[in-house]
PAKE-131244 format. One line per 10 residues: number of its first residue (from 1); their letters; for each residue y negated, x negated, z of C-alpha. Coordinates in pm, 1 decimal. Last residue first. Layout:
N
NUM = A = Y X Z; ...
//
This chain:
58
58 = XXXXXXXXXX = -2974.9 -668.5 341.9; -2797.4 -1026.5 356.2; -2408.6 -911.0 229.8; -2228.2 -985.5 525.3; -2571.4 -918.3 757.0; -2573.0 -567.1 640.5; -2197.2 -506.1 602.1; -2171.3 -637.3 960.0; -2491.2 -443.2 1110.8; -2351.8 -86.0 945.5
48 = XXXXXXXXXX = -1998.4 -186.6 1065.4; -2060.1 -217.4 1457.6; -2310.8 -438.4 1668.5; -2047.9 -667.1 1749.7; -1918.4 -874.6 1483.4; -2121.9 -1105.6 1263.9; -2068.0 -1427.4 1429.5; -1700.5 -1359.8 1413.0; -1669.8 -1333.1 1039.5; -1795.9 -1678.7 919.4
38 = XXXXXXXXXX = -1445.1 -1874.6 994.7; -1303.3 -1568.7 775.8; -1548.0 -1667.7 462.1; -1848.4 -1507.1 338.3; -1834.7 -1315.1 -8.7; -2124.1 -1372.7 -284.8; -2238.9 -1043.3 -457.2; -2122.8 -941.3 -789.9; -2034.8 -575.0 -652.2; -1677.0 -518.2 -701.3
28 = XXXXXXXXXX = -1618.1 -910.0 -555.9; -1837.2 -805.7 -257.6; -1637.6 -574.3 -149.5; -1330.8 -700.7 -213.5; -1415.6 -1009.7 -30.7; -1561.8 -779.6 302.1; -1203.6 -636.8 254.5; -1070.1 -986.6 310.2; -1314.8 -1094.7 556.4; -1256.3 -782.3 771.1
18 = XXXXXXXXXX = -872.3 -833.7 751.0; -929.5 -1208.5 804.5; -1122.5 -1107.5 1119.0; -851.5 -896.1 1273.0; -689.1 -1088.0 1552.0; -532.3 -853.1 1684.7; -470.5 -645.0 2088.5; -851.1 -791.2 2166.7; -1023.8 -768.8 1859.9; -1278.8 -543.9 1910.2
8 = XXXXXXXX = -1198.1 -290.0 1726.4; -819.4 -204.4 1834.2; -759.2 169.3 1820.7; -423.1 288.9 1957.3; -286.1 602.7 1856.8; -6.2 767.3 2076.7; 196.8 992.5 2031.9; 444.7 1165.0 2340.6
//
């Protein structure tokens, strides 16, 4: 038997430094300031769209 395991709300991980990291990225490529890991958890729960949007201020 497979199996695939999704994880998105943090309960099996802790995966806010892999968000902030790849928010980092992000932001880096576009000149835009980046947010820090402490910053991350305030932001999650109203899925990626809302994240990027309130990561970046649109």
């Amino acid at each position: 038997m497979q199996l695939i395991i999704f994880d998105l709300d943090g309960t099996l991980i802790d995966s806010k430094y892999d968000l902030a990291n790849a928010l980092k990225i992000t932001a880096l490529s576009l000149n835009y300031p980046y947010i820090s890991a402490n910053e991350i958890p305030a932001l999650l729960g109203d899925g990626a769209g809302i994240l990027v949007a309130k990561a970046f201020g649109l």
